[in-house]
N, C-alpha and C positions, 0 to 999 in steps of 0.2 A: 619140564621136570628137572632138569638136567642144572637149565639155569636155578632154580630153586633150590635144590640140592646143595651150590655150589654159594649163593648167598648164606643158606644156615649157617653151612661148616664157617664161612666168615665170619659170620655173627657170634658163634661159638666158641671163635679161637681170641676175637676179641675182646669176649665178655671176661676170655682165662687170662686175659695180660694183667689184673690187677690181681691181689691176697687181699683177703681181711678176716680178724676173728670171728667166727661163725656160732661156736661153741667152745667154751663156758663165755658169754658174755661177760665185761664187755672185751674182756681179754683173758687170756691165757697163761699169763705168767707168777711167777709167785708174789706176792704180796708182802713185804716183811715192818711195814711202818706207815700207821694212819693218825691222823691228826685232826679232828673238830673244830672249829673257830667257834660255834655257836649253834642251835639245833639242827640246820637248815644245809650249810657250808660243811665239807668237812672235804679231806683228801687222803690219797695213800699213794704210797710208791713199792717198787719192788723191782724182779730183774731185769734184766734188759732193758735197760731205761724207760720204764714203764712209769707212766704216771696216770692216776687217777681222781675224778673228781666232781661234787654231787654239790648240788646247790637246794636241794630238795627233801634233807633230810635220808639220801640213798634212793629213794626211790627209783633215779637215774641216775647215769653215772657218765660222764665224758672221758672220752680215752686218748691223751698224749702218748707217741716214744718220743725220746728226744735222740742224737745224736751219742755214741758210745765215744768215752774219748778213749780209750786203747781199741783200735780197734783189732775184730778178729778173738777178743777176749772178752769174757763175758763180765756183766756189773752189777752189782748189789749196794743197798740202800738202805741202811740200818736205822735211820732215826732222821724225824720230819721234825718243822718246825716253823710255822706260820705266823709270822709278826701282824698279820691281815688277810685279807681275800687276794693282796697284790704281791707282797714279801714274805716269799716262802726261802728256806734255808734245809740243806738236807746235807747227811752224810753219808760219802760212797766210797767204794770201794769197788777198783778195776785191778782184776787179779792178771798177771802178764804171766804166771806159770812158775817163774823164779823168786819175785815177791809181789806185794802186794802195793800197788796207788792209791794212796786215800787223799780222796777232796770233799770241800765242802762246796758243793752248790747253791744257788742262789736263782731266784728267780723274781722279777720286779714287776711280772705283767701276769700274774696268778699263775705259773707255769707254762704259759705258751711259751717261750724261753728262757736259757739259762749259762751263767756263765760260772766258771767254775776257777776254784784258788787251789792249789796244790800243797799239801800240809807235810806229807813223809812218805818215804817207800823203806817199807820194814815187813818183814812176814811172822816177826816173831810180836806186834801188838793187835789190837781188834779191834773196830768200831764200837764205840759205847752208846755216846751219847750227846746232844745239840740242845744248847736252852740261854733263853735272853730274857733279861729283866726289863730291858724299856727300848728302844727303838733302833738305838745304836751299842749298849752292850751287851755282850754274850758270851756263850762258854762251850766247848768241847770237850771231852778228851776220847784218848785213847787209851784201854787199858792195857796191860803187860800180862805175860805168863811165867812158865817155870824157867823161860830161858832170858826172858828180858824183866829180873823182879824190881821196876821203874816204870813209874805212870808221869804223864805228862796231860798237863791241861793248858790249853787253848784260849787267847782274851781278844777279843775284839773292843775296841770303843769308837769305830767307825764304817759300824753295819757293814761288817764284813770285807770289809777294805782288804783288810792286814791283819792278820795275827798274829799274837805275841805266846810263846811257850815259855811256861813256868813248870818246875819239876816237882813230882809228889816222891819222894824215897821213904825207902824203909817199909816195902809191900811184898809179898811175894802171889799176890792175888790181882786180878782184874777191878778196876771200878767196872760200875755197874750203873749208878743213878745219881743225877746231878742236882741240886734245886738251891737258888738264891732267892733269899727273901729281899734283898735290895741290892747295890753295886760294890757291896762290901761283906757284909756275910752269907756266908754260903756253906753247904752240908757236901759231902760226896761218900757214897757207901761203897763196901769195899764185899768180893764173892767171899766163897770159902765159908771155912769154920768159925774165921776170926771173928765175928759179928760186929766188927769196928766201924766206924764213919769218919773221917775229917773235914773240919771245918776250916774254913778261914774269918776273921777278920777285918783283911786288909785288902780285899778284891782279888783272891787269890794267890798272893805273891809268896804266901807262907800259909803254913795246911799243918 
């Protein structure tokens, strides 16, 4: 009896060396940006380096965390971005208490990993928004508030290599939603009262 006894408690204290979400399925954390490729495929991300991901139309769902890069400090993920089922792109932000880290992430194997480009540390802009017209370029920005009235947008033309900062002045509002209909014109709206949009062009070098 004794020996019995003393095997459960074993078994018991073994079975508690691991966590896993239990309830709400299939995880716990908040959700803030999901992405479709097509009916079947789609993903989301949110805190804690939370990723998620359904091949099935949702029905199911698989659950990545990835690695926090500040650690000890929590991380948010405003806007996803799937070039495919394998080239995903997303932007985050690792708040450290004094300002904020924003990067854009990347992942080349459908989210099983991800490496990440370091873009600014400011507390006075906000994550917007992430979008690509063809394989190799695309666009971010950040927008401003009452204390920084400057938006800055983000150019890649080497899937994420490197990015290039061009400035949007004369705002005192946040952008909010990005959309190019090719590698040269492009729309970007702005919050607030002003009911404005700027365009470019010229691949955003001028707005």
């Amino acid at each position: 009896i004794i020996f019995g006894i003393l095997l459960f408690t074993f078994k018991l204290s073994s079975a508690q060396t691991a966590w896993f979400w239990q309830n709400p399925k299939p995880q716990g954390s908040n959700l803030y940006t999901v992405e479709f490729l097509n009916e079947n495929t789609g993903m989301a991300m949110g805190s804690n380096g939370c990723f998620i991901k359904t091949t099935n139309a949702g029905a199911t769902w698989s659950f990545k965390q990835f690695k926090k890069l500040l650690r000890d400090y929590p991380d948010y993920h405003s806007c996803i971005y799937a070039l495919n089922e394998n080239v995903i792109f997303v932007l985050s932000a690792h708040d450290n208490s004094f300002a904020e880290d924003y990067y854009i992430m990347k992942s080349t194997d459908g989210g099983n990993s991800w490496d990440s480009t370091f873009i600014v540390n400011d507390y006075r802009v906000s994550l917007s928004q992430i979008s690509f017209v063809n394989e190799t370029t695309g666009y971010c920005f950040f927008g401003g508030n009452y204390e920084l009235p400057i938006s800055h947008i983000y150019k890649t033309t080497n899937a994420g290599t490197t990015w290039n900062k061009y400035t949007i002045n004369g705002t005192n509002d946040s952008l909010r939603s990005v959309y190019f209909i090719n590698q040269n014109t492009g729309f970007i709206s702005r919050s607030g009262y002003s009911r404005q949009y700027y365009k470019t062009t010229n691949g955003g070098s001028i707005w």
